[in-house]
MARDO-922634 format. One record per residue: x, y, z of N, C-alpha, C, O in turn. Coordinates in steps of 0.02 Angstrom, whole numbers, plus 50000, padded with zeros to 5 digits. Each point is the difference from the previous one (the first is absolute). Example, Ala and Ser with C-alpha at 12.3 -4.5 7.8 and 13.67 -1.06 7.14 Angstrom:
<sites>
506604971650390499555005950000500455006050000500524999950033/499305005449931500425005950003499615005550037500255005550008/
</sites>
This chain:
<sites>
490734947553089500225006849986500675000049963500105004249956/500384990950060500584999849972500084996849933500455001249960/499064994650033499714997849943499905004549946500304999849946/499145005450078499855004349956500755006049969500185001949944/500114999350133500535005249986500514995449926500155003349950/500014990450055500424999149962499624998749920500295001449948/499224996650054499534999849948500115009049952500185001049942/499645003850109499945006649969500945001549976500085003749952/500494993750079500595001349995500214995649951500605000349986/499004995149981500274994149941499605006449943500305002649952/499204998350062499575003649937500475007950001500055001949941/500175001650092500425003249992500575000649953500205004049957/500074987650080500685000549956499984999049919500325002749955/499014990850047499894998849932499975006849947500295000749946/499145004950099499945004449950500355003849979499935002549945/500814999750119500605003549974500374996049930500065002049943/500144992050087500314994549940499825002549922500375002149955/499004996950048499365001249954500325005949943500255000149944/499525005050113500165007149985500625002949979500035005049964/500524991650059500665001049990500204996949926500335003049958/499284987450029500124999649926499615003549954500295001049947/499165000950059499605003749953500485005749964500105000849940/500295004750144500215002849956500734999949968500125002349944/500334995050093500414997149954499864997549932500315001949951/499084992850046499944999649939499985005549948500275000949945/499395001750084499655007749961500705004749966500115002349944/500344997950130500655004949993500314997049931500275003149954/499604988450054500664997749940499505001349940500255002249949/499234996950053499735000349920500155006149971500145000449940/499865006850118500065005349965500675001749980500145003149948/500414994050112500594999849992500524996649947500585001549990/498994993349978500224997449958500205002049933500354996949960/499375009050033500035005249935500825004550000500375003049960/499594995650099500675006449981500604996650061500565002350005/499274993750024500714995650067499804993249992499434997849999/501224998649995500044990350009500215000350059500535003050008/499174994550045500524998250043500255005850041500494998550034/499265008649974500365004849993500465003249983500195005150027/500194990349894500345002649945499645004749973499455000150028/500605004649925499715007549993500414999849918500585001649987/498744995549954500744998549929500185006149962499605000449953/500875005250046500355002349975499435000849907499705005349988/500284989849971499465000649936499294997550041499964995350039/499605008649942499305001150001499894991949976499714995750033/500535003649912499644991349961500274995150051499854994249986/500515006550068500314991450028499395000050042499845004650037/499814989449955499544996350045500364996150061500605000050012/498824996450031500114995350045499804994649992499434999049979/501074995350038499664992449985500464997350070500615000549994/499174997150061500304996450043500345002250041500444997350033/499395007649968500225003850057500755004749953500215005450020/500004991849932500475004949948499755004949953499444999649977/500925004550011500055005849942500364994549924500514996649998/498855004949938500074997149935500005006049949499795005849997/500404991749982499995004949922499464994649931500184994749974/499405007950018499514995549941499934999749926499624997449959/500965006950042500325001849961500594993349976500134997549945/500035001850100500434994750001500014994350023500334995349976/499255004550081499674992850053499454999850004499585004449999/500374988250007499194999650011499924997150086500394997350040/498885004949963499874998150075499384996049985499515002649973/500514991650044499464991850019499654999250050500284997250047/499095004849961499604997250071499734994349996499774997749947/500214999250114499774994150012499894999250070499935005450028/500024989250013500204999650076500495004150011500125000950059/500265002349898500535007750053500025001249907499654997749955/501055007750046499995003349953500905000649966500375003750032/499894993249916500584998949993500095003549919499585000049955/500985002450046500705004049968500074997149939500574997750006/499225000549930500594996849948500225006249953499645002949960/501224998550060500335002149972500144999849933500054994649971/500085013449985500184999449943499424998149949500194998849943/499045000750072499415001149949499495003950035499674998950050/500385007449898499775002949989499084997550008499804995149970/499745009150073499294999250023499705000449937499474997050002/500675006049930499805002749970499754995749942499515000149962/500934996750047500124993049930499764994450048499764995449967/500215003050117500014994950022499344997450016499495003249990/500544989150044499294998850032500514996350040500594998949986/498974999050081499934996050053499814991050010499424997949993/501134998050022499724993349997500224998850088500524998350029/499145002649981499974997150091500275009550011499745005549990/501054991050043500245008150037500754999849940500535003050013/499404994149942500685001749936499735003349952499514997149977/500665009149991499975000949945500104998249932500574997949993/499115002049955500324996949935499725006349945499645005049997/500874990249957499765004549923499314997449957499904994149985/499855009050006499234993849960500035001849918499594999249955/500995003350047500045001649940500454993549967500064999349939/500244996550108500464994949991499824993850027500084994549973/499635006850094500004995850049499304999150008499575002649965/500314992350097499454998949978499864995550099500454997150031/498895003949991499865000350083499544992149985499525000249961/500654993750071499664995550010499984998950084500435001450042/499064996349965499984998650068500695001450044500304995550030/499895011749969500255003850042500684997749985500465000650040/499634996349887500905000449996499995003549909499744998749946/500725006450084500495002249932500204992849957500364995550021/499335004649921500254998149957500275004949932499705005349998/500904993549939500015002449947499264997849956499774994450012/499935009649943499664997249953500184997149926500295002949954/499394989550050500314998749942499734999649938500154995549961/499385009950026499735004249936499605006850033499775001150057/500255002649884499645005950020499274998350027499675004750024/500104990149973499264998850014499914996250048499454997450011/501135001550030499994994350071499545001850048499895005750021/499864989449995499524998150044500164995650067500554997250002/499135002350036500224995850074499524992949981499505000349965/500724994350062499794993049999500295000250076500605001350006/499044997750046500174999650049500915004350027499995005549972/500284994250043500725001050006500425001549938500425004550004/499524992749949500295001749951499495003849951499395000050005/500985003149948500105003649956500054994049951500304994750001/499145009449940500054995149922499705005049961499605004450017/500794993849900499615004049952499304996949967499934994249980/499535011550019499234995749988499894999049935499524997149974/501095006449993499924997549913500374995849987499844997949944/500734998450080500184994650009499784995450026500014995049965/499735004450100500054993750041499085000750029499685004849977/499974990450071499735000450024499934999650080500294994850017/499505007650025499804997250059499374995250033499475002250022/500664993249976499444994850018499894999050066500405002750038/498994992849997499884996450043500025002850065500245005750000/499584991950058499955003250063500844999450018500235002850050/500064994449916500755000650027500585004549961500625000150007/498995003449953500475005349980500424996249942500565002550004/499454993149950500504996149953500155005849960499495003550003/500874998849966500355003049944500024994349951500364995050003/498935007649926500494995949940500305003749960499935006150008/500454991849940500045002149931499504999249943499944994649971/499735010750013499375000149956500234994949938500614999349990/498884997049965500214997249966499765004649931500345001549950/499134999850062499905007449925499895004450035500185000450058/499485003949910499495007250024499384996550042499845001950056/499824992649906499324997350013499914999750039499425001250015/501194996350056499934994550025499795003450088500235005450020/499354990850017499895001950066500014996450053500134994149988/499785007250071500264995550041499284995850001499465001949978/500724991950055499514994750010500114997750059500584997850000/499085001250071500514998250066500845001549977500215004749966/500074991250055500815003250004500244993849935500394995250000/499135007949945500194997149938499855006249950499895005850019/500124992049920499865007449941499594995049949500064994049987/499555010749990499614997949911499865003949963499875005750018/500124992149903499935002749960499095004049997499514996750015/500445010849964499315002650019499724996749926499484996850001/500745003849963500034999149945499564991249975499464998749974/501224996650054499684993549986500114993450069500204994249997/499555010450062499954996550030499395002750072499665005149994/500304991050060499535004350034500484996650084500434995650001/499305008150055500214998550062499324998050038499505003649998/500544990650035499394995850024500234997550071500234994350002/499735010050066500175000550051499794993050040500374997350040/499095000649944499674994350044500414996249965500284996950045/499965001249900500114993849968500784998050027500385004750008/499924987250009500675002150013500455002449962500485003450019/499344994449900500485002349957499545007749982499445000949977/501095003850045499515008349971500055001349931499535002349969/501104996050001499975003849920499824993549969500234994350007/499265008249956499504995349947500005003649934499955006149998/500104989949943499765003749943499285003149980499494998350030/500505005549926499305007550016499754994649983500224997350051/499434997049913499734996649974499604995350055499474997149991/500855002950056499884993250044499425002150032499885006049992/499744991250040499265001550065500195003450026499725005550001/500934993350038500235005050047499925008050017499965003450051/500054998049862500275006849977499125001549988499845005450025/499634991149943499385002149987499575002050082499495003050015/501104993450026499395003550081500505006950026499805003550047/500764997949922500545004550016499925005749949500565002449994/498965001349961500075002849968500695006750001500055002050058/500315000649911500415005050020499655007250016499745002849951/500224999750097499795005350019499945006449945500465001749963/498885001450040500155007949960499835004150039499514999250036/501035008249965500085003550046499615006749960500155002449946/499215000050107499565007149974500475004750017500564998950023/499215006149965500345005549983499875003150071499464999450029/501205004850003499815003050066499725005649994500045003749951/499574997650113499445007349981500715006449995499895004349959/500544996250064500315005149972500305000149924500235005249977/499744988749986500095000149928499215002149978499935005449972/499664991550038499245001549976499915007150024499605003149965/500695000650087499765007749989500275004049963499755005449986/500924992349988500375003849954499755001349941499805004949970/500274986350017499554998449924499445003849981499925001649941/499655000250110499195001450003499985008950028499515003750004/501164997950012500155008450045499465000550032499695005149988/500064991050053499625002350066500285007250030500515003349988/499114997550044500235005250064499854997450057499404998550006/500935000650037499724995050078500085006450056500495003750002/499074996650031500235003450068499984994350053499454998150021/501004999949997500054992550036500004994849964500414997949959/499075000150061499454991649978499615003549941499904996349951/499915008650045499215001449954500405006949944500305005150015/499514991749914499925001349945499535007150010499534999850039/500605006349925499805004249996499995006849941500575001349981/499225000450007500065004249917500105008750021499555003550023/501124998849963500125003250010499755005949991500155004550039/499374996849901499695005949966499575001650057499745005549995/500094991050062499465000450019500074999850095499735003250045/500704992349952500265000450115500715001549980500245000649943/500054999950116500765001550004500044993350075499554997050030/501115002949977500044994550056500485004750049500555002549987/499034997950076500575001750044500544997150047499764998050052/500655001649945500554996650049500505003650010500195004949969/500144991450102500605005750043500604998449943500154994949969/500115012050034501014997249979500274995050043500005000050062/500094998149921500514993550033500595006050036500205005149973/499934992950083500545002350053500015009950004500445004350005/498994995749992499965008050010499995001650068499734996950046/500655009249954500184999050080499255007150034499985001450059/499675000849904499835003250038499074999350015499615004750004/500304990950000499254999449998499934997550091500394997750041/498855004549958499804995650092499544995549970500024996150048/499655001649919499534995049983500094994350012500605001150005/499334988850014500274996650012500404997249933499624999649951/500804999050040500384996149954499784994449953500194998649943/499244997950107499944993649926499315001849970499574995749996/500285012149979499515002049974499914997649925500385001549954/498924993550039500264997349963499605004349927499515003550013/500814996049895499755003449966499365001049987499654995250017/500055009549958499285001449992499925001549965500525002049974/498754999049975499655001249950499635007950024499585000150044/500635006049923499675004949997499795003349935500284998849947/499145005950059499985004049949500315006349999499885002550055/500495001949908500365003750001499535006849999500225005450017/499234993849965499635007149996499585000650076499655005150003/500344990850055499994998150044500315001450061499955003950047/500384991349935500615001150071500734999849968500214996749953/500125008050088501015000049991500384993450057499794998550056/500694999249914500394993950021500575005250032500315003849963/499794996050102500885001750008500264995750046499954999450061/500344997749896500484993650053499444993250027499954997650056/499795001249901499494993150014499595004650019499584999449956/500155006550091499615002450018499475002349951500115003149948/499324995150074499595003649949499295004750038499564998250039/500545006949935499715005850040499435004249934500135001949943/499324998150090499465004949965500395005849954500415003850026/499434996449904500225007649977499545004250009499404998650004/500935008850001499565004250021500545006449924500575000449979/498835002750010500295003949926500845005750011500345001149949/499845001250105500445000550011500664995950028500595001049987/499224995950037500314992150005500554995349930499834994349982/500715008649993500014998149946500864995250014500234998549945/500234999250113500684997249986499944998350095499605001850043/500904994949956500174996550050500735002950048500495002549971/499484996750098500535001150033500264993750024499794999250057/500524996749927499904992950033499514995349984499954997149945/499495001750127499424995650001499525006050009499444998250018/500635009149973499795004050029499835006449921500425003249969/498824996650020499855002749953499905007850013499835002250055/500275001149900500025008850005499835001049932499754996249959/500545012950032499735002549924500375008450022499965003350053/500314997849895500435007750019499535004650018500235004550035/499174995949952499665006249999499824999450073499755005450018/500274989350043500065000450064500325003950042500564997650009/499375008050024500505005450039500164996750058499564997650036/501155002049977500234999450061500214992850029500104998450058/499934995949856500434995850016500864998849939500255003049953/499864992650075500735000849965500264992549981500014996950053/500165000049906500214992250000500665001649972500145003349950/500284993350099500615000050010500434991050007499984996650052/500335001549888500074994250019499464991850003500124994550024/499395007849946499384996250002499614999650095499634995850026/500595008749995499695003750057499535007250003500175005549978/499314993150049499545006749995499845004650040499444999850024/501015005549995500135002350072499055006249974499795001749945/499994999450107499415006350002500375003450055500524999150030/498855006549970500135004050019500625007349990500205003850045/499944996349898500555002849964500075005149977499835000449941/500425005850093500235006049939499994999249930500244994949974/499425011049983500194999949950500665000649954500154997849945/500305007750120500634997649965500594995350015500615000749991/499014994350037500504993750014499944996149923499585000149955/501084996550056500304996349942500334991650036500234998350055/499694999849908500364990750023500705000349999500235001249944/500264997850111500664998949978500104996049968499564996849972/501285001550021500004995149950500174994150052500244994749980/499625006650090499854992250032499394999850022499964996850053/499365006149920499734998750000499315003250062499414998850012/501195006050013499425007350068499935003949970500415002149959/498895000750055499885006749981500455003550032500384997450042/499615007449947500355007050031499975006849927499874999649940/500315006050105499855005449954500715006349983500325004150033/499654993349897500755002049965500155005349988500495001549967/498995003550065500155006750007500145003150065500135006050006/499834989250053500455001750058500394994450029500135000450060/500134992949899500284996150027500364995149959499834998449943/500554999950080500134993649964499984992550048499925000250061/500164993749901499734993350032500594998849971500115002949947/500454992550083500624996050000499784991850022500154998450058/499504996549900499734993450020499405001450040499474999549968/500485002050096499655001250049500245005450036499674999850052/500765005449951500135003250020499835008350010500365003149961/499414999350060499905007949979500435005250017500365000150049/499595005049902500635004149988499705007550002499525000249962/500595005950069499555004349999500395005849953500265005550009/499634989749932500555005149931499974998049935500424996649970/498895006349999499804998849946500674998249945500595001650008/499144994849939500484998349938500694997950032500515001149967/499554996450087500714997650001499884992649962499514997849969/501174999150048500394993949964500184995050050500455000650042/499144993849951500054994050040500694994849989500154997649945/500205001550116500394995050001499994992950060500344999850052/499274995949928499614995850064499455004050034499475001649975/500755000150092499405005450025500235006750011499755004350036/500784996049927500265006150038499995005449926499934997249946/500145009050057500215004349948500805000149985500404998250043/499845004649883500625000149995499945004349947499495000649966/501085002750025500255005849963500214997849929500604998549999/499115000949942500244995949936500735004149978500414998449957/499595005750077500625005349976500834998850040500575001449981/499214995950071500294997750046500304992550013500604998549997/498944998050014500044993750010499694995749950499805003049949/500104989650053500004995649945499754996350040500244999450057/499034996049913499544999050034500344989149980500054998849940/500034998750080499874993549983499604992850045500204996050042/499355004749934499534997450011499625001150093499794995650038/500245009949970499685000350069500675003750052499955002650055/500674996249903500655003950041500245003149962500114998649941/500045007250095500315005649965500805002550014500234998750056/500205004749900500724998550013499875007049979499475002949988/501254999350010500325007249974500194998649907500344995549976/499275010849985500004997849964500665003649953500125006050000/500174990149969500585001649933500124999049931499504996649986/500755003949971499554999449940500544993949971500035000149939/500444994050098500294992849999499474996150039499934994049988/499555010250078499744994250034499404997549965499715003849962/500054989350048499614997249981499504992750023500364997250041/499195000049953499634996650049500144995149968500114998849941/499894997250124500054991449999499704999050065500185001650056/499104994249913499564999750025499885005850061499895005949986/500134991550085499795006050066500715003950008500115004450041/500334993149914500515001750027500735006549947500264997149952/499905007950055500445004149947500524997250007500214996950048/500115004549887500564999649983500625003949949499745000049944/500755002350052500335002649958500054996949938500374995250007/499415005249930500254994149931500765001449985500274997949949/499995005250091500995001349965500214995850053500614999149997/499044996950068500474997350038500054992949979499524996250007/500995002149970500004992849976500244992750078500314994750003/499345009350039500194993150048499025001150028499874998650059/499605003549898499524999250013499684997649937500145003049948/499404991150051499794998049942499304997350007499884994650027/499615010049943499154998849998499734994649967499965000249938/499824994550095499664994549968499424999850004499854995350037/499695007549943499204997349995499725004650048499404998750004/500745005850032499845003550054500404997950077499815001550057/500724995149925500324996850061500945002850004500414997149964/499745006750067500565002950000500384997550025499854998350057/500775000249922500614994750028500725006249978500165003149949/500134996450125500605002450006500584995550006500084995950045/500295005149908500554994749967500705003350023500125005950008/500384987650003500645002849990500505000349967499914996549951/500675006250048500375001749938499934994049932499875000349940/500304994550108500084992949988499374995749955500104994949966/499425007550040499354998749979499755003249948499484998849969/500835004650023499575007449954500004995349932499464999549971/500904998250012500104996249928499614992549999499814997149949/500125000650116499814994050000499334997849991499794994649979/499805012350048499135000250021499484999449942500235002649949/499464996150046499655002649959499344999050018499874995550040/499405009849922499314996750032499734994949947500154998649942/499194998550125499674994949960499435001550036499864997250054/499735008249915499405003150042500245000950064500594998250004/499195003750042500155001550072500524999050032500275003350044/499974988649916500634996350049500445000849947499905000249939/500875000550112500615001949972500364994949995500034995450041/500205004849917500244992649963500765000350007500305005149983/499964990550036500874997649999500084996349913499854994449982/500385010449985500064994549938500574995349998500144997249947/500255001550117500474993850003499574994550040500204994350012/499355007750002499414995350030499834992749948500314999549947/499164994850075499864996949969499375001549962499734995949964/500135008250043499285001749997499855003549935500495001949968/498654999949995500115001849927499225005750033499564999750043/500735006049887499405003750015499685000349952500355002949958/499014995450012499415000249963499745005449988499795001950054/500075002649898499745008049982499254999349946500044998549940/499535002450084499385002649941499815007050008500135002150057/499685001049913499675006250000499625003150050499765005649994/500184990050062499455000150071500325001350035500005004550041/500504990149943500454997450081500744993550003499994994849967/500435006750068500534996250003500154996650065500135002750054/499814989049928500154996850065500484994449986500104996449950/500205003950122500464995349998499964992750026499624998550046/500774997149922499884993949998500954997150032500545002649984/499344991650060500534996150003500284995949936499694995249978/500975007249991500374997749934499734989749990500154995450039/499535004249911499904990549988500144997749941499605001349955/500794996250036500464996449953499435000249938499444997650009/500775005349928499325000449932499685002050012499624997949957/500065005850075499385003350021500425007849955500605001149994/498875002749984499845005949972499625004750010499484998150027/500585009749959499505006350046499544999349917500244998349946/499015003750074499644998549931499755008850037499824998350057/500115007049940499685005750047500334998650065500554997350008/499075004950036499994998050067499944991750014500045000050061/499904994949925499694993850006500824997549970500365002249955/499724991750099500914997349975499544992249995499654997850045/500434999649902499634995949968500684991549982500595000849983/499084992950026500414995449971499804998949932499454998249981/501015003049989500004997849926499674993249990499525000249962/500614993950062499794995149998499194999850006499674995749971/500115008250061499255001449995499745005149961499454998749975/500805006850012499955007049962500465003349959500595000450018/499165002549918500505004549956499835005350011499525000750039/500845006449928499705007450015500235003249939500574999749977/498995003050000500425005649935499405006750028499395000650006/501095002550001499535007650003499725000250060499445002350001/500794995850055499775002250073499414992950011499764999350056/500064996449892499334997149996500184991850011500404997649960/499384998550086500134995650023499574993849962499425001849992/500684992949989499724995549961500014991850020500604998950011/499024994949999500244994250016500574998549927500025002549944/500404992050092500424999149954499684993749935500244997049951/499285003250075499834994749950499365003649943499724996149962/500115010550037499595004949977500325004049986499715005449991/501074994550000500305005749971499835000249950499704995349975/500515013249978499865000049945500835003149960500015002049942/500564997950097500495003650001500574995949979499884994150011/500775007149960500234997749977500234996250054499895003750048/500434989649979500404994750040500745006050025500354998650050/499745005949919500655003750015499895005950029500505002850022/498805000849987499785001550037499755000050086499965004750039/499874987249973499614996950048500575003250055499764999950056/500825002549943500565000350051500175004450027500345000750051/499315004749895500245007150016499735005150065499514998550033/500775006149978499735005250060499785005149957500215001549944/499155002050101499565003549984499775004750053499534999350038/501005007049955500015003850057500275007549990500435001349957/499255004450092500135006749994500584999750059500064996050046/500365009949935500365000950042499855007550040499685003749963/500444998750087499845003050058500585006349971500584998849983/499035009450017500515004350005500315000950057500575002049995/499224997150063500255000750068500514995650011500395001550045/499734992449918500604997250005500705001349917500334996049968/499605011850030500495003649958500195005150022499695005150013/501264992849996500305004150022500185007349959500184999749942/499765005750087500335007049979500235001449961499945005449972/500474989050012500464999849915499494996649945499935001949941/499844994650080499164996149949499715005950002499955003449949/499864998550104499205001849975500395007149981499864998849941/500425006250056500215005749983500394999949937500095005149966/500154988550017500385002249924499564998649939500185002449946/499244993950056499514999749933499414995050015500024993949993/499375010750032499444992349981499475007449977500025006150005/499514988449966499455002749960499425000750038499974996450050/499495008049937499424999950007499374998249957500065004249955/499574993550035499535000749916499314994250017499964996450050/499835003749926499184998849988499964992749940500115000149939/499664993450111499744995649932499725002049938499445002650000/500844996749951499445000749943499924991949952499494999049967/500974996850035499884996249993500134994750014500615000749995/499304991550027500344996550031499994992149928499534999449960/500984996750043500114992949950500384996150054500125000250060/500004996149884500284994050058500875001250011500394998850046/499685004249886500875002049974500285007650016500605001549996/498795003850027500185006250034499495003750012499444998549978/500745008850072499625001150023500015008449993500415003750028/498994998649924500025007349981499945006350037499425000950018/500915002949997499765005650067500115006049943500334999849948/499185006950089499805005549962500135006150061500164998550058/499785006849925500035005450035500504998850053499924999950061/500744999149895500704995550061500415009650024500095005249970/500014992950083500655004550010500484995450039499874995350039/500855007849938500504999050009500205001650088499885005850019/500314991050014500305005150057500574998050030500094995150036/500395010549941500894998950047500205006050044500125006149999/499864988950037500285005350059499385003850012499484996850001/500505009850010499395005050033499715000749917499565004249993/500614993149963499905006149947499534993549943500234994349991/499025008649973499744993849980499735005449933499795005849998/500334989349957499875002949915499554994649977499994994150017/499705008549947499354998249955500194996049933500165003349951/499844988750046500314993949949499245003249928499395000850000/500984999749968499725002549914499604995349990499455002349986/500554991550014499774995249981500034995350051500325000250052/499134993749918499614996250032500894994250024500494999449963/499404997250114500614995350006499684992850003499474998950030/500764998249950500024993549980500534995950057500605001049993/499234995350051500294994150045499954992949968499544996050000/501065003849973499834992549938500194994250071500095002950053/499944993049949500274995450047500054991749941499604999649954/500804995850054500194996449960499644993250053500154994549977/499495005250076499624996750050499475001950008499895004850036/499654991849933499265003649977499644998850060499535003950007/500564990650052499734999550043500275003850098499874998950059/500635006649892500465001350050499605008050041500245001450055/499285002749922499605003350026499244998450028499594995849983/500405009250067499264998450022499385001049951500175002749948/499144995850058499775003249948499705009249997499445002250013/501135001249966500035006550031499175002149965499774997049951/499925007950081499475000549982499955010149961500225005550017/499334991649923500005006849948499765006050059499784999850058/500355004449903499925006350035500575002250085500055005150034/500164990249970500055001850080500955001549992500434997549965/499585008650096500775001449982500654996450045499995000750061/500384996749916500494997350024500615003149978500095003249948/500514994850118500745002049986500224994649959499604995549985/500895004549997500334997749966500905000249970500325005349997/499944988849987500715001949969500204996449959499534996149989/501075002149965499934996749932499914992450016500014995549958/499875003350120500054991450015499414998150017499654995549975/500175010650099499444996150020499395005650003499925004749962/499774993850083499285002050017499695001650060499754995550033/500245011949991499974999750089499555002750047499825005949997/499954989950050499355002550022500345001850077500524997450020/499055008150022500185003750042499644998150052499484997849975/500485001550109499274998750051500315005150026500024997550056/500325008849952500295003250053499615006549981500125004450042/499494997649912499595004049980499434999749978499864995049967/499475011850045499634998149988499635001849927499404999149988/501065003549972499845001649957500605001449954500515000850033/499584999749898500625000049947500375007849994500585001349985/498935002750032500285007050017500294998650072500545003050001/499404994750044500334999750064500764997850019500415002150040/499574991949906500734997849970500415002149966500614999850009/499055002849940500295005549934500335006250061500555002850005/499124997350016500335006650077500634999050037500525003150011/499174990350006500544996350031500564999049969500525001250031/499524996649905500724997249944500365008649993500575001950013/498885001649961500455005549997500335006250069500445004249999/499114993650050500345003150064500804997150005500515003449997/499444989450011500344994150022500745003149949500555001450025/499314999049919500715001949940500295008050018500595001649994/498855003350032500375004549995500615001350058500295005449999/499834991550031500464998850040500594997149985500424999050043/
</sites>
């Protein structure tokens, strides 16, 4: 009996144990989105790696047997060799050690790093040679000419001249053509494995990572006729003459009363005057409104997260709403005044500065930069990241590149041995600079607005320019011309598209989402 009692009191405990990690587990997966540790991060973008709050922006986080921190590179530019981060734009991951690369085309030979247009890797022991031509290939942990010699594995001596017996039982291999070159060549149409003529089947298969289907996943493609049956989402379902588009995996046709597809979801049963929010519920916009998931019993209002807000009133940024004034302005979830100069918007990330700082800061996308720091910030037209300062190294865009491996003219990165650019070039930086890092007296006493019209290597043509100083912006008569005497010293600005500008440089904005939003901003910002 006592037997049994402790038997039923072990299966007890096990299943509390059980039950208790399940949901802990559960708590941290969900918890992991918005608390480390029960840290709570202040910017929406800082992740968790190790139980810490990161910025990926700026750090990268490495899993492996646990999960580790390398400071100062950026996720963006990086990859992973064990639990260290590196640059692969420089560097280069052999059997789990950082090495530099020593050509743009380096390759791993066991542990080390070698260039494959230089040198070769031979033999089960990894030898590094030095190629003796182009011809030449490895032979066991020897090399021969393809040309006039052959490699004869059984024999002890392997390199033999093409001439010898050796070489008549060794013919040199010819390599057929792979079936994805032969379908190009030939424009097959494949649905899978099987060739098919389009005038005549259609092939059905799922989107890759669509989130809204119930069907099983490794559905594999199929051959249908289109006057036949409709495909939605790998699914393939009888057509029927009203039957004409898809909700998902889930086929319909408008002239059906009383369903609604919302989101690639197909709710029935439906009023005619329901409508799809824009997250994706029906509901009906003539007695309500929907805030995400929320319901509101007050037609045509104005969503801020789930809640309503007064556009007249308050100022919606991104899901929070503040009191609104016509200095305040959004950075990211969060308002701000643009006349207070001890607050400064980076990328959607708001940093409050002190007296002491105000001159020192500057952004580099998200993260705020100490420019007495060691550190360099990189700018392309996308995005700006920062890099730890390395002796010759240069910003080519966003990407801080070794010269010794790469040149840049025009934002455009090149091996150094495929340049096509002058040797006085190979050194230069190739980079936009950030309006958000121009102070009050910059940006208010003279920069331009205007439109590519043409771009050379020696300047760069803008059209439909206005002038703007201070609050007050006049219309340039004629076309402006940005000559620069460093032909490789701009990005490659692209025709049509409008950029700021001033008689030096060239400036791209992330703190807005649009060029009227800034243009708002520059001239709010001056009339003060």
């Amino acid at each position: 009996m006592q037997t049994h009692r402790l038997a039923y009191l072990i299966h007890i405990f096990i299943f509390v144990i059980f039950y208790r990690s399940v949901s802990e587990a559960n708590d941290n997966a969900s918890s992991n989105r918005t608390t480390c540790n029960g840290d709570k991060p202040e910017n929406l973008d800082m992740h968790c790696c190790n139980g810490k709050l990161y910025n990926p922006e700026k750090d990268t986080c490495c899993k492996g047997h646990r999960e580790n921190i390398t400071e100062g590179l950026s996720e963006k530019v990086s990859k992973c060799c064990g639990l260290q981060a590196y640059l692969p734009l420089n560097e280069i991951c052999c059997n789990f050690i950082v090495q530099p690369k020593p050509s743009p085309m380096a390759e791993c030979c066991g542990k080390e790093a070698f260039d494959k247009e230089e040198q070769l890797c031979c033999g089960s022991n990894r030898k590094i040679l030095t190629k003796k031509s182009s011809d030449h290939r490895c032979c066991i942990e020897d090399q021969y000419n393809i040309e006039t010699e052959c490699c004869c594995t059984n024999e002890k001596v392997h390199v033999h001249p093409i001439n010898s017996k050796c070489c008549e039982k060794n013919p040199p291999n010819t390599d057929s053509p792979a079936p994805a070159d032969l379908r190009s060549k030939l424009k097959l149409h494949f649905c899978g494995s099987t060739s098919y003529n389009p005038m005549k089947r259609h092939c059905c298969q799922r989107k890759h990572g669509h989130p809204k289907v119930s069907y099983p996943s490794d559905a594999s493609p199929t051959l249908y006729d289109p006057t036949k049956n409709i495909c939605c989402e790998g699914r393939l379902i009888t057509r029927k003459p009203w039957m004409d588009r898809c909700c998902g995996d889930t086929p319909y046709g408008l002239a059906q009363r009383g369903v609604l597809c919302c989101k690639n979801v197909l709710f029935k049963d439906r009023e005619d005057e329901e409508e799809c929010s824009e997250s994706g519920v029906p509901y009906k916009p003539l007695k309500e409104t929907v805030c995400v998931s929320k319901r509101h019993n007050s037609p045509g209002g104005h969503c801020c997260g789930e809640d309503l807000y007064h556009p007249n009133k308050t100022i919606c940024c991104k899901g929070h709403s503040y009191n609104r004034a016509i200095h305040i302005r959004c950075c990211g979830v969060q308002a701000y005044s643009i006349l207070d100069p001890l607050q400064k918007c980076c990328e959607g990330t708001l940093y409050n500065l002190t007296s002491e700082e105000v001159d020192g800061m500057q952004c580099c996308g998200s993260v705020l930069l100490n420019v007495t720091n060691q550190d360099v910030c990189c700018t392309s037209e996308d995005k700006s990241l920062l890099y730890p300062a390395r002796k010759g190294f240069q910003c080519c865009g966003h990407h801080y590149y070794n010269p010794a491996l790469w040149s840049c003219c025009a934002g455009k990165l090149s091996p150094v041995h495929k340049t096509i650019y002058p040797t006085s070039h190979s050194m230069k930086e190739s980079k936009l600079q950030l309006v958000s890092n121009l102070n009050k007296t910059q940006l208010c006493n003279e920069i331009f607005i205007g439109i590519v019209e043409s771009v050379s290597r020696g300047s760069t043509v803008f059209s439909n320019v206005l002038k703007i100083k201070g609050n007050h912006a006049t219309v340039e008569p004629n076309v402006f011309i940005l000559e620069t005497t460093d032909q490789c010293k701009f990005l490659g600005l692209t025709t049509g598209k409008t950029y700021f500008f001033n008689y030096v440089d060239v400036f791209t904005d992330f703190n807005h989402e649009s060029v009227l939003q800034l243009l708002h901003f520059i001239l709010s910002k001056c009339s003060y």
